[in-house]
N, C-alpha and C positions, 0 to 999 in steps of 0.2 A: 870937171868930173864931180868934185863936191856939191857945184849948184844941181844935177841931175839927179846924185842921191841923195840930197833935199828933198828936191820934185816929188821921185817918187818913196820918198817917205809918207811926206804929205797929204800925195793922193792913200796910199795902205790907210790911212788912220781916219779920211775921209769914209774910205770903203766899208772898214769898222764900227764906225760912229753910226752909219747908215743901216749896216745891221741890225746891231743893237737898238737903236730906234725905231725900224720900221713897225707898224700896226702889226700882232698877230691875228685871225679870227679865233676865236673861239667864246663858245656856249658858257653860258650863266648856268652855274648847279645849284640845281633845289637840294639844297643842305637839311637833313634828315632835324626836325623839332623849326621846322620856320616856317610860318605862313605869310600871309598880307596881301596887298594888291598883287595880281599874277602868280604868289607864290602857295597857294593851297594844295595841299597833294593829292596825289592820284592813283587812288586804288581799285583794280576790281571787286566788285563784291560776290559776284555768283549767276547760277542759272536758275532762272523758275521754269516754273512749266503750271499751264491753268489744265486742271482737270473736272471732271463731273461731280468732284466735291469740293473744289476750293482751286485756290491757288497755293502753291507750296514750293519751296526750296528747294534743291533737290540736293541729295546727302551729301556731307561732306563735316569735315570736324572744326566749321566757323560757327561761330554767331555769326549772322547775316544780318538779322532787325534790328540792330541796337545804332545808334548816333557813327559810330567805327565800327568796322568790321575787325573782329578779336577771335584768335584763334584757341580753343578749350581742348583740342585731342578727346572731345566725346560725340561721337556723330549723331546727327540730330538730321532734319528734314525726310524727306519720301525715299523710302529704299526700293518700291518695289511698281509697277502699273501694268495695265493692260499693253499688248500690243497697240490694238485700237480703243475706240471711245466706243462704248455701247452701239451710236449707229455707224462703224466702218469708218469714221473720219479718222486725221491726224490729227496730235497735239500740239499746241501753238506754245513755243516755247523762249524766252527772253535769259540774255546775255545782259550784266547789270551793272553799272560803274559808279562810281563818285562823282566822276566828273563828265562831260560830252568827249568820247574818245571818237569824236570824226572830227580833225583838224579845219577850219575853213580857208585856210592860206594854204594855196596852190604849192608854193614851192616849200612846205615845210614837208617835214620825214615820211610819215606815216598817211598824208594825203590821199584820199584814195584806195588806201589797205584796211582789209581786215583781217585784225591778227586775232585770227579766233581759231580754234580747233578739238576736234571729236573721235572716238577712239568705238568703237565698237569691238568687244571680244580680245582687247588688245592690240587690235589692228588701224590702222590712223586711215579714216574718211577722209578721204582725198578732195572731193566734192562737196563738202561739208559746206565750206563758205556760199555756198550758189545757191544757200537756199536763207540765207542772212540779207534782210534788209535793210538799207541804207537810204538818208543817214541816219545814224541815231535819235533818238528822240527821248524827248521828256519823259520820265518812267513814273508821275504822279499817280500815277492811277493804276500803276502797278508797285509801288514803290512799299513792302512792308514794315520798311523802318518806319514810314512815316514822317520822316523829313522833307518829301519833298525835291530833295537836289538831285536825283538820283537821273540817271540817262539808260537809253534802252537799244540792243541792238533784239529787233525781232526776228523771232526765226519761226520762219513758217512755211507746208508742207516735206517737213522732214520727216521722213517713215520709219516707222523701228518695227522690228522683225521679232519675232515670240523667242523667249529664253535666252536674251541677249544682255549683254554687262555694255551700256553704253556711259563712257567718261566724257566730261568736258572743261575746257580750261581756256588760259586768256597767253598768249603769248607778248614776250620779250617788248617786240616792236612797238605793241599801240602807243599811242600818241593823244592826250587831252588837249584841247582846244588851248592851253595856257600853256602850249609847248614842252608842259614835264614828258616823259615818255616812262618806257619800266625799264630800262637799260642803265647799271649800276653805274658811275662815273668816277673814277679814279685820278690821283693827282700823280706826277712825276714819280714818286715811289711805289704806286700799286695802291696805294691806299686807299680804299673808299671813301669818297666824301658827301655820296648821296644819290639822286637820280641823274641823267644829264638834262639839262632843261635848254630846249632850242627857244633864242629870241631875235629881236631882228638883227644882231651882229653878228648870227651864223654859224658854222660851226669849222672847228680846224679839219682838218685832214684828219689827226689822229681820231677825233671822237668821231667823226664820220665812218670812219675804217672799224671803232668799236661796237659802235652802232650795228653797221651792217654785219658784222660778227656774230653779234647777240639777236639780232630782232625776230627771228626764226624759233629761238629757244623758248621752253617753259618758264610761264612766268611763276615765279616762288614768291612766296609772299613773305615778306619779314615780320616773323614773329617777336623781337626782341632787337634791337641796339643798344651802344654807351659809347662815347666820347672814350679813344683810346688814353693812356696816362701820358702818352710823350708829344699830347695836343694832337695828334695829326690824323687824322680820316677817324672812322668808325669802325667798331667790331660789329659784325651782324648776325643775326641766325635767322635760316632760311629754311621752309617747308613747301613739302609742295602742294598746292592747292589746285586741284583737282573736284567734280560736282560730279558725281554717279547716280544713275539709277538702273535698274534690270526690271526687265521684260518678265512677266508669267510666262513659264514651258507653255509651248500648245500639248494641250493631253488628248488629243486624236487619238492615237493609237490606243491606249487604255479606254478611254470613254466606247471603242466600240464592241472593246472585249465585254467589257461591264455592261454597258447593252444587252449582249447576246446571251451572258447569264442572268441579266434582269426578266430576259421575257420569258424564258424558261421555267424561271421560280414563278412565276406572275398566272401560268399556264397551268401547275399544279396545285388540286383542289384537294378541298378534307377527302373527297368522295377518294380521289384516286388515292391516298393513302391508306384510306380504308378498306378500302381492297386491294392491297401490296402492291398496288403501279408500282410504283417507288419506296425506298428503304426512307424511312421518317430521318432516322439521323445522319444519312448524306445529305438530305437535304435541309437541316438545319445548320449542317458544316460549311455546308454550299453561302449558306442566307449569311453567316457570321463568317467566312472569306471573304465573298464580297464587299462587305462592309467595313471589314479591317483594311482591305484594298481599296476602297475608294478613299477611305479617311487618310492611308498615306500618300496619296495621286493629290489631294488637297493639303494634306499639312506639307509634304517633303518634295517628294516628286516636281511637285507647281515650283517651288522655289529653285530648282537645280537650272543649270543652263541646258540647252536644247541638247546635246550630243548625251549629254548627261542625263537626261533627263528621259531621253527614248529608249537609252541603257536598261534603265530601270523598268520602263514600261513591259519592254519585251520580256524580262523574267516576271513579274506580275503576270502579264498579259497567256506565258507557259503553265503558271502554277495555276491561275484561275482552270484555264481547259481543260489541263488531268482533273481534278475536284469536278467540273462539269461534265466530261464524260464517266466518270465514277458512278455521278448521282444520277443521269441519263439511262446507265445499264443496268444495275446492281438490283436485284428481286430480296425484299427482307423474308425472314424465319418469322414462322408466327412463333411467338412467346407463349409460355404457361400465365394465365392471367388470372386463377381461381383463387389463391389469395388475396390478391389487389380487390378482386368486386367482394369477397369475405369482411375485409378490411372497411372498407369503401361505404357496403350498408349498413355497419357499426359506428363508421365514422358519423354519414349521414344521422342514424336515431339518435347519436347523444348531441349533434348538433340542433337540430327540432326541438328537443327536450330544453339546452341549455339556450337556445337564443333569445327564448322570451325569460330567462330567469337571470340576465344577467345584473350585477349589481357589487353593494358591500354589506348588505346583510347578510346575517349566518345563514346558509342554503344554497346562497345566491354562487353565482361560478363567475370568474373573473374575466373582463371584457377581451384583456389580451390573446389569454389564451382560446377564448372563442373562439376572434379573429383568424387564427394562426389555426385553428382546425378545417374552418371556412375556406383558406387560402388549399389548405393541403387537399381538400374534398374538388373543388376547382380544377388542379393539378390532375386529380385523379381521373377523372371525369377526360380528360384530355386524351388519355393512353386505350390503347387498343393492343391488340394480341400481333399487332404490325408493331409493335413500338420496342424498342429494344428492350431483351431480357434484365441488360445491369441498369435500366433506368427503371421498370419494372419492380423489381427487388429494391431496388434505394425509396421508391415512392411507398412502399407497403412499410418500410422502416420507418420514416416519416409520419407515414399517417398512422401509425401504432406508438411512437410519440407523440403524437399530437393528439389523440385519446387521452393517453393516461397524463398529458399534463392539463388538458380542463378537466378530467374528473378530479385531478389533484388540486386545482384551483378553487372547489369548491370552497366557502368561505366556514371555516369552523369557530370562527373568535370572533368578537365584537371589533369595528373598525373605526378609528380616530381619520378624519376629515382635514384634510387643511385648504384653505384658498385660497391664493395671493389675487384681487380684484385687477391690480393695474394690470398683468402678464394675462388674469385669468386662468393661469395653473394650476391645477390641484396636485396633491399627494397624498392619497389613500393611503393608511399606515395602520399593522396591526394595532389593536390598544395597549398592549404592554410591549412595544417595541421601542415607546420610548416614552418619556418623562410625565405625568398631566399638565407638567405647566412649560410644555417645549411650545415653541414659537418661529413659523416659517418665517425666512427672507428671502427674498427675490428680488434680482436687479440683473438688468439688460444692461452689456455693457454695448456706448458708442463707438463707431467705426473710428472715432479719432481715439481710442483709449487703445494703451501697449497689450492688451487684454487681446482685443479683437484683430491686431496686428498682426498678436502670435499665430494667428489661427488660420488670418487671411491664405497668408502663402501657402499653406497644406490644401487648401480647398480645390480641386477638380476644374479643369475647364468651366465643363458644364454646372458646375455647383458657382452659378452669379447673383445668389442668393444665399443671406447665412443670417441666422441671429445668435448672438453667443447671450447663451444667460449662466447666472452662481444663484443657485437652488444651495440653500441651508438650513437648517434646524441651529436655533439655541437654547440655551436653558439661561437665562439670566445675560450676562454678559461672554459666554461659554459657548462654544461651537460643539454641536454634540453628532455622531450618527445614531440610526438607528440599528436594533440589536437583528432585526429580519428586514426580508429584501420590502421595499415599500414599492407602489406603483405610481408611476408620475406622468402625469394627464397634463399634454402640451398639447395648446391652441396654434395650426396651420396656419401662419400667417395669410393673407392675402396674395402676399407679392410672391411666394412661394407656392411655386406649383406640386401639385399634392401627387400626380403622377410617379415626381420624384425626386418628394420631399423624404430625407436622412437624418435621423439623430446620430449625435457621435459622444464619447466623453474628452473631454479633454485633457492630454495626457502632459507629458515634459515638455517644455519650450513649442506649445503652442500644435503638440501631435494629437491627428486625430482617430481616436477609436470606436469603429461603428458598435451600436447597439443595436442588440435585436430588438427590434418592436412591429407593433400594428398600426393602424388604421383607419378609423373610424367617427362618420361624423365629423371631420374636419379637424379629427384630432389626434395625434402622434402619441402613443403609448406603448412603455417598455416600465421595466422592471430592475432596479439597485437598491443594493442595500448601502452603497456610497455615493453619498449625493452632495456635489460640490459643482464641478463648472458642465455647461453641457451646448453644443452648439446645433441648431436648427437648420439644415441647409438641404438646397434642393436649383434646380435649373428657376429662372425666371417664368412666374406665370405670364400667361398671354393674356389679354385685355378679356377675353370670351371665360379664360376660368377663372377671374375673379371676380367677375358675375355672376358665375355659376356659385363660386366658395361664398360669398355673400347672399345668396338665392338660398344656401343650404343653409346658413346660420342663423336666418332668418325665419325658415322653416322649424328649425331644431327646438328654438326661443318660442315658438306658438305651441308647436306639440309638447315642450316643456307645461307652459303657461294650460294647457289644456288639461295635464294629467295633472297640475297644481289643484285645477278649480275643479275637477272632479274627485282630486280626495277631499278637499275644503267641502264638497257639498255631500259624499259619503259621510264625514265626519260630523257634519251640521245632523243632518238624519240620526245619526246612532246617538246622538247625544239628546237629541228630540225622542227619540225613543226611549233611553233612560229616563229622561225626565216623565214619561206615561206611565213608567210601568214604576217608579220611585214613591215609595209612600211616603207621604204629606205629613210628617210628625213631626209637631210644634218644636220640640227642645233640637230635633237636630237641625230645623229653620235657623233656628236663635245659634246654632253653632254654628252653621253655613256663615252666618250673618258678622260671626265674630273673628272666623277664621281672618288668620293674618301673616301676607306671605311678604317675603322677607330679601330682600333684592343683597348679594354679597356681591367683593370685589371680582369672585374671575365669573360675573355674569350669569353663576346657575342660583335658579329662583329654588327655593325650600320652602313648603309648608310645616308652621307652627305645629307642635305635637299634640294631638285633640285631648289627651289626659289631662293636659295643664287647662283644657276649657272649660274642660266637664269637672274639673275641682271648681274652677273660679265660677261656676252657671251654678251649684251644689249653694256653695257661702251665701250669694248671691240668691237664692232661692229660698235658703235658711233666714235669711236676715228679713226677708220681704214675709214669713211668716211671721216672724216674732214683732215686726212693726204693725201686723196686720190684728193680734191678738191684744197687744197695747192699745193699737188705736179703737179696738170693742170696749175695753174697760173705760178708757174714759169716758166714751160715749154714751155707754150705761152711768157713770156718776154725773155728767153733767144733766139727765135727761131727770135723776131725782135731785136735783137741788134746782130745777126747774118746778117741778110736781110741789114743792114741799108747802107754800102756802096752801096750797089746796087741802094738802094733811092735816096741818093746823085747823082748819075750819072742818073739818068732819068731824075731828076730835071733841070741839067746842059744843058742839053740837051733839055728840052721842052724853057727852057729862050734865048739860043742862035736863035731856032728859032724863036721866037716871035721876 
């Protein structure tokens, strides 16, 4: 009995041993900071997509280009594209890895699978993978890191539908050629110790079982790890990584409402408004709907998704038809217009009278307010006895201020001149508005200065053009204003189209306040009596008008240069004429001759006072007498102490006789 419970003790401890000893299988883990042969990691990096203008990213809140893929939480790449490509085709679109996520051994995990997936609207395309080609491929030549390693799963003929939110992502399962997969690997206590990495000794049961648990699920990208403190697995943080792009709305339905009141505007003529077909301001209400509606079908509208987006159209598309059948039926009142054309031929004679006298000399009437008379004479000229009564009435107020402010522009004082050459700015200033020895500065500040910064973000859409300038007066080292409003003459840039070119002044932290001004010649003029920052802005010229602005300024500099050489040659004349009719008297030659002009330091030349000539010409006259009467008397003595032998001998000669 004792030798059999020997036996089988013997054999239990055999059985134990054999336990204990036998092989387990199980996977090598890619341990999160380790690389080297087979052990490089393996990450998704994203989706491109090549379109009509490049190739691009498509959004999500990674860095994609850089050596690693880093996650920032600021979204960057293509948020938005067409349904289609301009002609009707689909976008060819790439799935993008670190490493070749198409296994080549048969019997490892992922062989064969593509763990990829697409969401439309929130909804998971089912069919998504049937349009993924396989196998992956080298992605050099799509690769915008630039590295080179990068592997490609292509996707092509997949179709996207108008006003659609399409997502795309990499799931759990894939698998790199180097057997990492994206399925987290944990040890006996839960702990994560990294990815699980298949090699050729296999995998246990367990990781198999984990495996197929996770390889379905979204893959998250680990944005952060550390080594726990009690040594054992890792802490993680995980996001989810995800690539979006959305579709432009189809605007059908609006484009063909906007159509139908396009053709209708398009169909009425001056003729018919001039004989009350139609009320003038429904149909300017009509023209400015329109246009408020088409600009929110393009800024808003276009960006909403399709349910959303047709929402919208259909009350656009109701508001537009009442305002078109409005302007359709509606017969205007003729207006009282007997003041308007009263106004109108008053405005007209002082503009005839003032256009050829414009200027800064005393008489002369000031160019702005020309303009701005000009403008309102235009205006008026527009309106008929069909045009609404309160636009009627506002336009006769107008042009009866625009009267009395060029007749009050008339210049009554002498005018101080300034020019800055590099800007070519002027500022016409009365003479005693400020100092005689004030002194403009002008400086353009650059777009990289906090000056031009302020300014930027206040500027309009359409205002892709600006110049900021600081216009100032000093007196010495002293920043001075002047004491009345001055005029300040700014040159239309080029690149600034004059259509709808804007001065502003500039106000606190970089606010802009429009100034009234004009016009003319290619040049922006308005009127302050506070002259410090001011910005120049307007939409971008088109290549055709700054042809034309350069055609004009070119022009302006000959007709300049023309009425230069025509007063230089009036002035040649009248001065050749004084000199005809000027009588030729010797002493005031000799004055002319002596006169002496006298250069000071602020550059105005003075002639010497003729009373100090005509003393000094006097002295001078006197002296040349009294040398003239000395030099007779000598003359006479030396002329008898020549004689005087001769005397001697008469004398001798009268005595002998005697």
């Amino acid at each position: 009995m004792r030798k059999f419970s020997r036996i089988i003790g013997i054999i239990m401890m055999c059985v134990v041993t054999l336990t204990l000893t036998a092989p387990t299988a199980r996977c090598a883990t890619w341990e999160f900071g380790t690389s080297g042969e087979g052990k490089n990691p393996f990450t998704p990096r994203g989706y491109l997509v090549d379109t009509e203008k490049g190739q691009h990213w498509l959004s999500s809140v990674y860095s994609n280009s850089g050596p690693v893929v880093r996650y920032t939480g600021v979204k960057n790449g293509i948020d938005y594209l067409d349904a289609k490509k301009s002609d009707g085709s689909n976008y060819t679109f790439y799935a993008m890895t670190d490493r070749n996520p198409w296994p080549d051994r048969t019997d490892w995990l992922a062989h064969g699978q593509k763990y990829l997936f697409a969401y439309k609207d929130g909804v998971r395309i089912s069919n998504f993978n049937n349009y993924v080609q396989t196998p992956a491929s080298r992605g050099d030549k799509v690769d915008p890191s630039g590295n080179g390693t990068c592997y490609v799963f292509k996707i092509e003929g997949f179709e996207l539908e108008p006003g659609s939110l399409y997502e795309f992502g990499f799931l759990r399962g894939m698998q790199a050629n180097n057997g990492i997969t994206l399925v987290l690997a944990e040890d006996e206590e839960g702990n994560t110790t990294g990815y699980i990495q298949q090699d050729h000794a296999g995998l246990s049961q367990e990781e198999k079982s984990r495996y197929n648990s996770e390889k379905n699920k979204e893959y998250e990208f680990i944005s952060s790890w550390h080594k726990k403190e009690n040594g054992k697995g890792f802490t993680v943080n995980r996001v989810p990584m995800r690539f979006s792009v959305q579709t432009y709305a189809d605007l059908e339905i609006w484009e063909k409402a906007a159509a139908k009141a396009e053709t209708f505007l398009n169909s009425v003529t001056n003729e018919d408004l001039k004989q009350g077909k139609y009320k003038k301001s429904n149909i300017k209400q009509l023209r400015l709907l329109l246009e408020d509606l088409n600009e929110k079908a393009e800024d808003e509208v276009k960006l909403e998704l399709q349910r959303s987006a047709d929402r919208m159209m259909k009350t656009m598309r109701g508001e537009l038809e009442a305002m078109l059948e409005i302007a359709q039926s509606e017969k205007p009142e003729p207006a009282d217009i007997s003041k308007l054309q009263k106004r109108l031929k008053e405005a007209e004679q002082l503009y005839q009278k003032a256009e050829t006298n414009i200027g800064t000399d005393i008489g002369q009437y000031g160019r702005i307010e020309v303009e701005n008379l000009y403008e309102e004479i235009q205006r008026a000229k527009e309106m008929d006895k069909f045009t609404p009564q309160n636009e009627i009435n506002d336009e006769v107020a107008a042009l009866e201020e625009a009267i009395m402010e060029t007749r009050a522009s008339m210049v009554q004082e002498a005018q101080m001149i300034f020019y800055d050459k590099v800007t070519g700015i002027y500022v016409v200033a009365p003479a005693k508005s400020l100092p005689d020895d004030a002194k403009l500065f002008v400086r353009r500040m650059g777009k990289e200065t906090d000056d031009y910064k302020s300014i930027e973000k206040n500027l309009s859409k359409e205002e892709s053009a600006a110049i900021f300038y600081r216009v100032q007066f000093y007196q010495g080292d002293k920043q001075i204003q002047p004491n009345k409003k001055v005029e300040v003459q700014m040159p239309i840039a080029d690149e600034i189209s004059q259509k709808s070119s804007t001065v502003y002044a500039v106000g606190e932290n970089g606010g802009l306040i429009p100034m009234e001004s004009a016009k003319a010649n290619g040049t922006q003029i308005f009127k302050t009596q506070t002259l410090e920052a001011f910005v120049l802005a307007g939409s971008e010229a088109t290549e055709e008008e700054k042809a034309q602005a350069r055609s004009d300024k070119m022009k302006a500099v000959m007709a300049q240069k023309k009425d230069k050489d025509a007063d230089n040659k009036n002035n040649q004349l009248k001065e050749d004429k004084k000199k005809k009719e000027k009588y030729k008297d010797p002493l005031d030659k000799m004055l002319k001759r002596s006169a002496n002009n006298a250069t000071f330091s602020n550059d105005v030349r003075r002639e010497t006072n003729p009373i100090y000539l005509i003393f000094a010409a006097a002295i001078l006259g006197a002296t040349a007498v009294a040398l003239g009467i000395r030099g007779l008397l000598s003359g006479r003595e030396e002329a008898g102490a020549l004689n005087w032998p001769a005397q001697m001998r008469r004398r001798d000669r009268k005595e002998k006789s005697a």
